[in-house]
C-alpha positions as CSV (number, residue, x, y, z in Angstrom):
1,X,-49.1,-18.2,-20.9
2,X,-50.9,-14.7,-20.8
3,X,-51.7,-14.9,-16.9
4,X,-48.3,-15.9,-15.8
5,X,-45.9,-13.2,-14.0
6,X,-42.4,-12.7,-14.5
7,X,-40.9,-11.5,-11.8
8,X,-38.2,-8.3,-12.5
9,X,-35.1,-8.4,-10.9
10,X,-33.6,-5.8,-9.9
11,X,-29.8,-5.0,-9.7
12,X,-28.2,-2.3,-8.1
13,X,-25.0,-1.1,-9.5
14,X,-22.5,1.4,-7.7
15,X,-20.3,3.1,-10.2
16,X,-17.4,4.5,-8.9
17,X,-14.5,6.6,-10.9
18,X,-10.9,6.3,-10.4
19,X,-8.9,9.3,-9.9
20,X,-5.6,10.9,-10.3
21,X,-3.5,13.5,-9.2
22,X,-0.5,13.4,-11.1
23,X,3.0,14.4,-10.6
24,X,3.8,17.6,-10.8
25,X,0.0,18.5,-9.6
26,X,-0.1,20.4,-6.3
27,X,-3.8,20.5,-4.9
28,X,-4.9,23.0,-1.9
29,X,-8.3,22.1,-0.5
30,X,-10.9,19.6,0.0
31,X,-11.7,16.9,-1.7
32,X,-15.5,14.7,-1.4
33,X,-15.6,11.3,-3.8
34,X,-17.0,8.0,-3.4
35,X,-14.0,6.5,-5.8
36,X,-10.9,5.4,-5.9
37,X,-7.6,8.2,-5.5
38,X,-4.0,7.5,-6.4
39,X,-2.1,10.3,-5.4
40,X,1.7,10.9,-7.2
41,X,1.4,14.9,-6.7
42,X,0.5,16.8,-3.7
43,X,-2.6,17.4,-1.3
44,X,-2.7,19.7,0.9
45,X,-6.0,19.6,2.7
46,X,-8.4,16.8,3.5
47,X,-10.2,14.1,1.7
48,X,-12.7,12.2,2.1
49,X,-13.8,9.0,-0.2
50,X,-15.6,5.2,0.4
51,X,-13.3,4.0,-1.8
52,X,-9.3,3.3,-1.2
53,X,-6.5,5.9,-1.1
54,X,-2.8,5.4,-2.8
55,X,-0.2,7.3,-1.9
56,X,2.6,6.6,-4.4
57,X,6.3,6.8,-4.2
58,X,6.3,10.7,-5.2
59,X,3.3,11.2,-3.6
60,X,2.4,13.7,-0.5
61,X,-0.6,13.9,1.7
62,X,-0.7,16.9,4.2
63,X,-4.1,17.5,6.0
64,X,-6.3,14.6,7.0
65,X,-8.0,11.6,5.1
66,X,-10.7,9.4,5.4
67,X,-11.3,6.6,3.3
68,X,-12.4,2.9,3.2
69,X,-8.9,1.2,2.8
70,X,-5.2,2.8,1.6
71,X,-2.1,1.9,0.2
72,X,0.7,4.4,1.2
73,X,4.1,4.1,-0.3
74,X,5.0,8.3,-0.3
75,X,4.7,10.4,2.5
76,X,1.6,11.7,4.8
77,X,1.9,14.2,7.5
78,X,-1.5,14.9,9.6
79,X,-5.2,12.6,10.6
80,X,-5.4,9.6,8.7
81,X,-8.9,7.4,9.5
82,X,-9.2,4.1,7.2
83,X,-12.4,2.4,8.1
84,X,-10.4,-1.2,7.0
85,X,-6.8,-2.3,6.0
86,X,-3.9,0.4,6.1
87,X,-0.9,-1.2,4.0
88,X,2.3,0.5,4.6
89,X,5.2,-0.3,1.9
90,X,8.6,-0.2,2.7
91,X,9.5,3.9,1.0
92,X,6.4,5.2,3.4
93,X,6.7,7.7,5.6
94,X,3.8,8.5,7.9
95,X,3.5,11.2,10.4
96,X,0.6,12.2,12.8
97,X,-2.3,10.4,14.0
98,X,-3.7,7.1,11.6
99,X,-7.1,4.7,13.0
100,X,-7.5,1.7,11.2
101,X,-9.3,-1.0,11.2
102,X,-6.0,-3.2,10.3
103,X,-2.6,-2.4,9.6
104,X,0.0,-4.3,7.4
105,X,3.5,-2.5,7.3
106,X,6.5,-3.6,5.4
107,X,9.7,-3.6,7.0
108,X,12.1,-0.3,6.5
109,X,8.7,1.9,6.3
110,X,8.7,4.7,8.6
111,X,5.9,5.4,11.4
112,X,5.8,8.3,13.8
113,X,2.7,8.2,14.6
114,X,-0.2,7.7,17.4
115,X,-2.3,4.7,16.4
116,X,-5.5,3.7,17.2
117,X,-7.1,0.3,16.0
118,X,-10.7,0.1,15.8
119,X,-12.4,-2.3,17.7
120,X,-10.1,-3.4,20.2
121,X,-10.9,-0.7,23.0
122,X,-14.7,-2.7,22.5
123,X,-12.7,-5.9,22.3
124,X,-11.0,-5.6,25.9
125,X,-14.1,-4.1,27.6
126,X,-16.0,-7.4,26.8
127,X,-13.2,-9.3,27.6
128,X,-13.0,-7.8,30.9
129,X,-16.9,-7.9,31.5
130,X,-16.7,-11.8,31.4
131,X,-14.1,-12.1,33.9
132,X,-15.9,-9.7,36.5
133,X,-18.7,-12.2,36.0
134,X,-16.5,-14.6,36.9
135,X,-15.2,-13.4,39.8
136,X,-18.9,-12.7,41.1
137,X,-20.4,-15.3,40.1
């Protein structure tokens, strides 16, 4: 009774905050966050988050992002990195140069873009090591 242990555990939380930028909100800068952004307004300038990225109907994005995963269903013009899933609704319009992980587009969305999966160049060079191997073998 007195001369047992109890062992603590320990739990780590991550809190993370949600945040908007509003219609009718015009933004010019950078932005740093480890949570969540849906964007109605406009950015103009980068940012940079772990958590996902929403670009909504009135939405606008010019500069670059990088974030975790996004949701785009407005427009964005410039570098758009997403470490995971890009999802591209039907009303987006994306210009410039996007790497993703993934990419899930709807049909009628609009994509003029360079794009560059993650992965896949590392993908094909193994691919292509096991069949020189092969061939020498």
């Amino acid at each position: 009774m007195f001369g047992s242990k109890k062992q603590k555990k320990v739990v780590e939380v991550k809190v993370t905050s949600r945040n908007i930028i509003g219609l009718g909100t015009k933004i010019v800068g950078d932005i740093i966050s480890e949570g969540d952004f849906r964007i109605e307004g406009v950015l103009e300038g980068s940012l940079k988050t772990d958590g996902k990225v929403i670009i909504g109907k009135e939405g606008f994005i010019k500069g670059k992002i990088e974030c975790s995963n996004a949701d785009v269903e407005g427009k964005f013009s410039g570098e758009f990195i997403v470490n995971n899933v890009l999802t591209v609704k039907s009303t987006a319009n994306i210009t410039g140069d996007i790497t993703v992980g993934q990419i899930s587009t709807e049909p009628g969305a609009s994509l003029n873009t360079n794009c560059h999966m993650k992965g896949s160049v590392k993908e094909l060079k193994k691919d292509d090591e096991k069949e020189d191997k092969q061939i020498t073998a």
